[in-house]
N, C-alpha and C positions, 0 to 999 in steps of 0.2 A: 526408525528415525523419529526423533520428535521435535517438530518444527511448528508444535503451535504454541500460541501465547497462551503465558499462564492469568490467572486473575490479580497474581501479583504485581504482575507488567501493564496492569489498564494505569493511567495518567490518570484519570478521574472516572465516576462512575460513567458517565454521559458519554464517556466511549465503548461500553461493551458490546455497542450494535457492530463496531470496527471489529473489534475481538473476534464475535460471532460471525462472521463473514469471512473473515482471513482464513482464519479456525477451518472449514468447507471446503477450501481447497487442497486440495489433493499434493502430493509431493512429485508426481507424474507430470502437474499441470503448474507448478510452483512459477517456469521461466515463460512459462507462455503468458500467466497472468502478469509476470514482471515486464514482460516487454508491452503491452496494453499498457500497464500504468505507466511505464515511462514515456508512453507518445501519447498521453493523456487520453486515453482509450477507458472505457470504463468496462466491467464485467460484471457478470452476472454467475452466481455457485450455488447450487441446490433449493434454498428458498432466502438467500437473502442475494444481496446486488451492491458495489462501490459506483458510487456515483464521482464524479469529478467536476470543476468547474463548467467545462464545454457544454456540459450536457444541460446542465441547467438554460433555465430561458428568461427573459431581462428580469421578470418580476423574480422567478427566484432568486437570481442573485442581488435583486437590491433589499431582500427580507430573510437571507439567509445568510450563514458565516463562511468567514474566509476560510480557507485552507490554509491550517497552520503550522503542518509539521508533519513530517514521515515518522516519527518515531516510532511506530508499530511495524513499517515497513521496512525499516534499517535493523529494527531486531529480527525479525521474522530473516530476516537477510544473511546477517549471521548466524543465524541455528541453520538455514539453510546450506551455506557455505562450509560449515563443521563437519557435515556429513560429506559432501559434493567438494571438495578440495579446490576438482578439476577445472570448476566452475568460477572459478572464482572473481578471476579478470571479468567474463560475463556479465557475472550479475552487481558487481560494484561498479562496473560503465553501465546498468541500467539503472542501478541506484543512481548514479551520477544524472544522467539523463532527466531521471525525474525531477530532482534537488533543483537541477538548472532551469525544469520548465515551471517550477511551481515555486521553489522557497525561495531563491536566489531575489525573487520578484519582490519578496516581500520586505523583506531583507533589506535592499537598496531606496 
């Protein structure tokens, strides 16, 4: 299975830390780390770690940027899905989940 992002799917440079991290996880550990990130749970994979808003603390969120978008998580999502069929329903209501706790916000 290959379910990691290529260099051709980074948005801009200044995400490859995102890349590299996703990248780490495992295909075993794919829906455990999707349910963490949908209840805004952060995780940590071999030497690097996603950070989320919650975790941050007042000063870094007022010196730091927003959270602007899944889109490395909705692809990863679908390469996931292509193999994992079964899965499907799953992990598009945790896709869902997320969207609603984080982009929805921004959004409106």
């Amino acid at each position: 299975m290959n379910c990691r992002l290529g260099m051709n799917e980074l948005l801009d440079d200044s995400h490859m830390p995102v890349l590299m991290v996703m990248n780490m996880v495992k295909e075993k550990r794919f829906l455990e780390v999707l349910k963490a990130l949908s209840k805004g749970n952060s995780f940590g994979e071999e030497y690097g770690a996603c950070t989320l808003p919650e975790d941050l603390d007042d000063f870094d969120k007022a010196n730091g940027e927003d959270l602007d978008g899944a889109e490395f998580l909705k692809i990863l999502c679908d390469k996931y899905v292509k193999y994992h069929m079964e899965q499907a329903d799953i992990v598009n209501g945790l896709l869902d989940d997320f969207s609603d706790k984080y982009l929805k916000a921004i959004v409106q």
